[in-house]
N, C-alpha and C positions, 0 to 999 in steps of 0.2 A: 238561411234562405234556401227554399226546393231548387236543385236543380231543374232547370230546363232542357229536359232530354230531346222534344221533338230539334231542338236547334242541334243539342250536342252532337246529336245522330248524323245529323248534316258537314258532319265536320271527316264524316267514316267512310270515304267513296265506297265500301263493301257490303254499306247496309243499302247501299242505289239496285244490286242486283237481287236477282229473283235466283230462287235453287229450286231443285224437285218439282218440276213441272210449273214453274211460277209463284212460287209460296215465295212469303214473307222471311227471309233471314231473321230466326230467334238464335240468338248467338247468347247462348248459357254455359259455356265452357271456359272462359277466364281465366280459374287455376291454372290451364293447360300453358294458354297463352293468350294475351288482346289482342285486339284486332289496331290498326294503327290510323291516329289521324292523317289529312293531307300536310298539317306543319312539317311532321316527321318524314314522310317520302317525300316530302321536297327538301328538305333538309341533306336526305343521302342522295339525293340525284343532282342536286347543285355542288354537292360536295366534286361528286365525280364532274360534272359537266363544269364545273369551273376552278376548281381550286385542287383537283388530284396530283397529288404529289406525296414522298416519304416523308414523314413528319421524322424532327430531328434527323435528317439526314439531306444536309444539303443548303448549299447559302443562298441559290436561286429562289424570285418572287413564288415560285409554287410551293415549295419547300417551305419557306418562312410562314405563307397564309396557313398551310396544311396544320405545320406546327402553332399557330395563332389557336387555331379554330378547336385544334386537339388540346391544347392546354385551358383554352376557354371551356372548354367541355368539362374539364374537370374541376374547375372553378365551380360552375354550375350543378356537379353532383354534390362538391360536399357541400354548398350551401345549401340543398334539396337535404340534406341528413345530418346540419348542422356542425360540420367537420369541416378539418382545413385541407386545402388543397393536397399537402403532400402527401396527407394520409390514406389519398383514392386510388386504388389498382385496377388497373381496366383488365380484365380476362375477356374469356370466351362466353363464361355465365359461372352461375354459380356452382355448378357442377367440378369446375375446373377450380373454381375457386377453392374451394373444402377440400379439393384433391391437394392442390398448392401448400395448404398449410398442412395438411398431414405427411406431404412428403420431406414440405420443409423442417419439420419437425425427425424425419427420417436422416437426416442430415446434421442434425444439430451435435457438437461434439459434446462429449461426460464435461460434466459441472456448466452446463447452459441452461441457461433458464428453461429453456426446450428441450432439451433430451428428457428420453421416455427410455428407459424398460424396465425389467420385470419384476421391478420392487413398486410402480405405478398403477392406478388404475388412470381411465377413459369413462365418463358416463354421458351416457346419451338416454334419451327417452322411447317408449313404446310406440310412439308417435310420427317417429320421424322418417320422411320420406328418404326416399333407398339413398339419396346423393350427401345426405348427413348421417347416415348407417353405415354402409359399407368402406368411407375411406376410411372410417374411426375403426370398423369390424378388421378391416383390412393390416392400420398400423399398427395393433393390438398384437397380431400374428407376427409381424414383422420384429416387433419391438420385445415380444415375449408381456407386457402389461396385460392387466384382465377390465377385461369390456363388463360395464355394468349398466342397469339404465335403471329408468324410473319404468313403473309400471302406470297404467288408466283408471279414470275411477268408470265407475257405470254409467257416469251423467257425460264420459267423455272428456274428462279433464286429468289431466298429469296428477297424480299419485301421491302426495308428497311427506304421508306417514311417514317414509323410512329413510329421510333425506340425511339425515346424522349418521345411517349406516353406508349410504352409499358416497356422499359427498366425505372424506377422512384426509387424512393428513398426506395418503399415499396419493390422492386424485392429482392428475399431472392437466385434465384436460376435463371441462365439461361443453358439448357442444347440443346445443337445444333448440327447437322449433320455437318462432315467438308467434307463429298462428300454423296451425293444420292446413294439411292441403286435403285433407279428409272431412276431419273432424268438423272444419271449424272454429274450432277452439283457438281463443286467443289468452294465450300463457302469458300471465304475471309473472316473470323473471325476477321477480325483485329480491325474494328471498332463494332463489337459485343465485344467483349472480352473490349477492353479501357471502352466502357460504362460502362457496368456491373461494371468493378471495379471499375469505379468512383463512382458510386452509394454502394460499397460495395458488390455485390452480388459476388457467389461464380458460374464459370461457367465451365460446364461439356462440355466435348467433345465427340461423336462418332464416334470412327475412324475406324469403322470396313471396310469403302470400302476407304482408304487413306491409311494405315500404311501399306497393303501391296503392296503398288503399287506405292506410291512416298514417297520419303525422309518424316520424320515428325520428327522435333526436338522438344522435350514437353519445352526446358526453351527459343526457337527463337519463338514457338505457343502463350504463355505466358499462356494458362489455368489452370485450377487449377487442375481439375482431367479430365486421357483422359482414352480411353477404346477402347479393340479392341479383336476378337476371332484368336483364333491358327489358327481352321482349312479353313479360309479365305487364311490363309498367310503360306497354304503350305504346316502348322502342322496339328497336329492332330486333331481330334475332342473332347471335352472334356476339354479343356482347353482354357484360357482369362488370359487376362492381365487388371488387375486396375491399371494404374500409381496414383500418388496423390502427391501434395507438399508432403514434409516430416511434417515439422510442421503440417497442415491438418491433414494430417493422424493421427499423434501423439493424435490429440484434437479430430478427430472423433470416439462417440463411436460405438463400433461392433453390430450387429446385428445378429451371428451365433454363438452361443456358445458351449465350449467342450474342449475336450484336446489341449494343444500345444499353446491357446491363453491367454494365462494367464499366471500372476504372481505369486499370492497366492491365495489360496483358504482355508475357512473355511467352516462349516457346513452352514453358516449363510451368508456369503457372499464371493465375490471373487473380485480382481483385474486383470485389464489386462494386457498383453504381452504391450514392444513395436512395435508401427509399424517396416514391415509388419504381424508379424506373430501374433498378434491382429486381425487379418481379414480371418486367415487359421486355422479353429479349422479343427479338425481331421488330420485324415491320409491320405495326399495330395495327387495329381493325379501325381505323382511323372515319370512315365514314359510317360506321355502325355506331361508335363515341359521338358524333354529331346532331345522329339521329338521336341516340340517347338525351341526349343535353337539351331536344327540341321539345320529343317526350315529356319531362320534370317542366321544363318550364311551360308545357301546355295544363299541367296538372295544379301546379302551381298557380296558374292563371284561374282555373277553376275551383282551388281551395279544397286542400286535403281533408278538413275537418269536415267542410259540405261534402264531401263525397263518401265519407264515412258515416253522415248520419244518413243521407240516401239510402246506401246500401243497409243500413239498419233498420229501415223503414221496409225493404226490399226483404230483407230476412224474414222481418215478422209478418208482414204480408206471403210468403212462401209458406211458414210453419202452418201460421194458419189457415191455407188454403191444403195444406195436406193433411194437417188434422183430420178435414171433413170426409176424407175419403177414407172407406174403410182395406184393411191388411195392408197397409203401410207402417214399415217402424223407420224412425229414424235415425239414424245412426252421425250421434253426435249431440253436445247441451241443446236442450228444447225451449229452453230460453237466450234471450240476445244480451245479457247481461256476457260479457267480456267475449265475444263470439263476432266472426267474418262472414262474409258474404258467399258462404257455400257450405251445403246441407248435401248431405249423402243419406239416402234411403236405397230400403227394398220395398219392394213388393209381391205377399206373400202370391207363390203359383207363377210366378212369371219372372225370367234367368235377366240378370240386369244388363246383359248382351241383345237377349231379345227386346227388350222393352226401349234399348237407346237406337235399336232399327227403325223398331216401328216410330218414336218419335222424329227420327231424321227423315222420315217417308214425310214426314208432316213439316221438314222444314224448321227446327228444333235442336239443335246443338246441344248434346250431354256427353259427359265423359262416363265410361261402366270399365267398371273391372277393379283392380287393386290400388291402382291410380299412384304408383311405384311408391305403394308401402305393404308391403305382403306381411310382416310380422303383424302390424296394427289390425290387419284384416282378418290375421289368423285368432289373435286375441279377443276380438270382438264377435266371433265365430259364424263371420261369414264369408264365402266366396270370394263375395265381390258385392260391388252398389252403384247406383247410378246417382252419378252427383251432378245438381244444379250450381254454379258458380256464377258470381253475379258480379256486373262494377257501373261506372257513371253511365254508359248508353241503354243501360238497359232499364226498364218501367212495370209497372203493374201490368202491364197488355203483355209481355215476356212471362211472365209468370201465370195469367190467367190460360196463355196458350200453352204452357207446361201439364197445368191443370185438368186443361180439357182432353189432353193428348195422352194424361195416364190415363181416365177417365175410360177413353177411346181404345186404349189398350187395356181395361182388365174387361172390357166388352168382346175386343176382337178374338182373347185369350181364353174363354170362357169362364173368368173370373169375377 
């Protein structure tokens, strides 16, 4: 069934206003972040205006609801990713998250299934945005292990001629994009993931441009920990999701210490919580998880599948509306066969800093530049590119005004 965007839209108090002199808000930047329904900010304004209080801390009525609402939250994610409750870790985003297990893993004692060094390798992909590069770049140095990755093919897809040389017996960790925040590109894990564990390693998923935009079941994916930010998918900002096996998690240790993660504590030493609440020291972001939780179930209400083939219809209505214009390449598969809802091009003659100006003079939302993956950028031997990122509120009228606005700029550029 099409979705119904003139309704959906009605659902966005942010598409009511007018920007740049009275224009139409075209909101094409997605990747970055969504823009949020009224479920969800009413969601964290009731949280505070009625029910604020420290979750798990405290026997009073605020206390228990807060704790009610925060544990229903979690309920609610892993039923959104087909997991069981204990296996959900609420971070700050997923940024923290991928920082989390690499440090966790910086902790792990000789003979744990976790401990890393310099008889290990780390493989990661060409592809992946700086927040799955640099903690891997980062424990590699620390651990003395060597960092390997996959390289891209030319159509923009993962590499995967020399997977027998990179994926070995020494790999301790492989951590992989399952969609581009560039590219596009949605990576078939399937023969990454069987490798890996054949060789024993333990492999990470980034699902920050995948969980909110198609179906993602973490025990049909088969990885071991996957990861993905709220305010991607709808929610707030401030908030992420760590999935993890249960057992994983049980055996990995924490990395952020303080109240609420623990067992026992003496002067001298301490023990840990069970997963998850082993991985949530402090006083959680309690009404940012609410909103989260309101988020999935507004998406859910709308149907992940319909919203996936929307956007697939939005894709190829994109391509081929840049097709027709001429010195544009794009950067990324040109087809929608396993591909998301955002396309990054150039356009020859015109810096994709200049060109995301002049479409914001018009009212038009792009993101330009490396889009925090400088390797993939350098690889693909450009600067920078201006990318369209697309999800449920947006239509063919967003895209035709994309259109017209390049159009508009290779006139005003003298292009």
């Amino acid at each position: 069934m099409a979705l119904n965007v003139t309704e959906i839209r009605k659902d966005f108090p942010i598409f009511l206003r007018k920007i740049r002199d009275g224009k139409r808000l075209v909101y094409l930047d997605n990747g970055a972040t969504s823009q949020k329904p009224q479920v969800v900010i009413d969601a964290e304004i009731d949280f505070y205006r009625l029910n604020n209080a420290a979750a798990h801390r405290g026997a009073h009525q605020l206390a228990e609801e807060a704790t009610e609402l925060f544990e229903s939250a979690r309920q609610s994610v892993a039923e959104f990713l087909g997991a069981k409750a204990e296996e959900i870790v609420f971070t700050k985003g997923a940024t923290e998250s991928l920082n989390l297990l690499a440090y966790s893993f910086s902790n792990a004692e000789p003979g744990s299934r976790f401990f890393i060094g310099p008889e290990h390798t780390i493989v990661v992909s060409e592809m992946e945005h700086h927040a799955n590069l640099i903690p891997w770049q980062q424990l590699a140095k620390r651990s003395g292990a060597e960092l390997k990755w996959f390289g891209i093919t030319p159509d923009g897809r993962i590499d995967l001629s020399n997977i027998e040389d990179l994926i070995t017996d020494k790999t301790k960790i492989v951590a992989i994009t399952q969609q581009s925040n560039v590219l596009g590109t949605i990576n078939n894990l399937d023969l990454i993931i069987s490798k890996a564990h054949a060789v024993g390693a333990i492999v990470i998923v980034d699902a920050c441009q995948s969980v909110p935009h198609l179906a993602v079941d973490v025990r049909k994916l088969g990885a071991d920990f996957l990861t993905f930010s709220g305010h991607k998918a709808l929610g707030p900002t401030g908030v992420g999701v760590l999935w993890g096996s249960y057992d994983l998690l049980n055996e990995l240790p924490p990395f952020l210490f303080g109240g609420s993660m623990i067992e026992n504590v003496t002067m001298t030493d301490a023990t840990w919580a069970e997963a998850p609440k082993r991985f949530e020291a402090g006083v959680p972001n309690m009404a940012q998880v609410v909103g989260l939780a309101a988020a999935l179930k507004y998406l859910q209400g709308i149907g992940m599948d319909e919203i996936h083939e929307h956007e697939k219809k939005l894709t190829q209505y994109l391509l081929d509306g840049l097709a027709k214009i001429e010195d544009i390449s794009i950067v990324g598969p040109l087809d929608i066969s396993l591909r998301g809802a955002t396309v990054s091009f150039t356009v020859d003659g015109i810096h994709p800093h200049d060109l995301g100006q002049f479409l914001d003079n018009a009212g038009i939302a792009v993101r330009t530049g490396h889009h925090c993956a400088w390797p993939l950028t350098r690889a693909l031997g450009v600067p920078a590119t201006t990318r369209a990122s697309m999800y449920l509120y947006n239509d063919e009228s967003d895209l035709d005004a994309l259109i017209r606005g390049i159009i508009d700029a290779k006139k005003y550029f003298g292009q």
